[in-house]
Residue, then its C-alpha position, 0 to 999 in steps of 0.5 A: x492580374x497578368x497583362x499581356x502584349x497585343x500580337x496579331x492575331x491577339x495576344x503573344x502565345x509564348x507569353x500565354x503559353x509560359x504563363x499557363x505553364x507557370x500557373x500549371x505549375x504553381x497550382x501543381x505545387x500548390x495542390x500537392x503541398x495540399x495534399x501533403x498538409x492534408x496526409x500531416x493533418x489526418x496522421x495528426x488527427x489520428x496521433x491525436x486521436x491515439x493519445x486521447x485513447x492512451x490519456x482515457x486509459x491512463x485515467x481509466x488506470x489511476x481510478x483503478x489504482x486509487x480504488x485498488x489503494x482505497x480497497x488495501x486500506x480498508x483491508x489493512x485497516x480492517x485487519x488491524x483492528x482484527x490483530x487489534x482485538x487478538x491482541x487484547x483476548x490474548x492480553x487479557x488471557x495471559x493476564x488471567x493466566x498470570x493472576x491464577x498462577x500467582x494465586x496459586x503461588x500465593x497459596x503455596x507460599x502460604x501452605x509452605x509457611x504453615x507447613x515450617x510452622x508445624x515443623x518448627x512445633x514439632x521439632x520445639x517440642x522434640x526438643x523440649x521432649x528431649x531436653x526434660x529426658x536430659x533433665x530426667x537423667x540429671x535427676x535419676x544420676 
């Protein structure tokens, strides 16, 4: 606490008044350096309160990524086993198909060896034919 000097008729005005002056001044600085941590505190509230937003829509954002990425697998999954199971018709169709055609080959084959068998009779006994009319010849001359 400030003391003053004694002057008739009371204390010494200069000083009084200097001092009021200093402490006008002070609590002027002071209020408006109130004033402006007052104006930094709200714009930091609402910098903070904008980042919260921003943060909420962020997580907003990866939960819908990590569905949307949940949803893709699935689908991919699900789509897989559909080609999966295409595949294995389509497997399972040529498979039959190559076995009907190699029955079929088989049977041709077989038809074809029947068939050289009959010509090879046919020509024995065309040769044979022939072979007793050579002989025939050979007797008669």
């Amino acid at each position: 606490m400030r003391k003053f000097n004694n002057s008739f008729p009371g204390y010494n005005k200069k000083e009084v008044n200097a001092f009021v002056s200093n402490v006008a001044t002070e609590y002027e600085s002071m209020l408006n350096n109130l004033k402006s941590r007052d104006k930094e505190i709200e714009s930091l509230k609402q910098e903070l309160e904008r980042l919260k937003n921003l943060e909420a829509t962020f997580n907003r954002a990866i939960l819908i990524c990590e569905e949307t990425t949940q949803n893709i697998k699935k689908t991919a999954f699900d789509e897989s086993k559909v080609i999966i199971e295409d595949a294995k018709r389509n497997a399972s169709r040529i498979i039959n198909n190559a076995l009907i055609k190699a029955e079929k080959v088989e049977n041709d084959a077989d038809n074809l060896k029947k068939q050289v068998e009959q010509y090879k009779r046919r020509y024995r006994n065309l040769l044979e034919t022939q072979l007793d009319e050579v002989d025939r010849l050979d007797l008669e001359s």
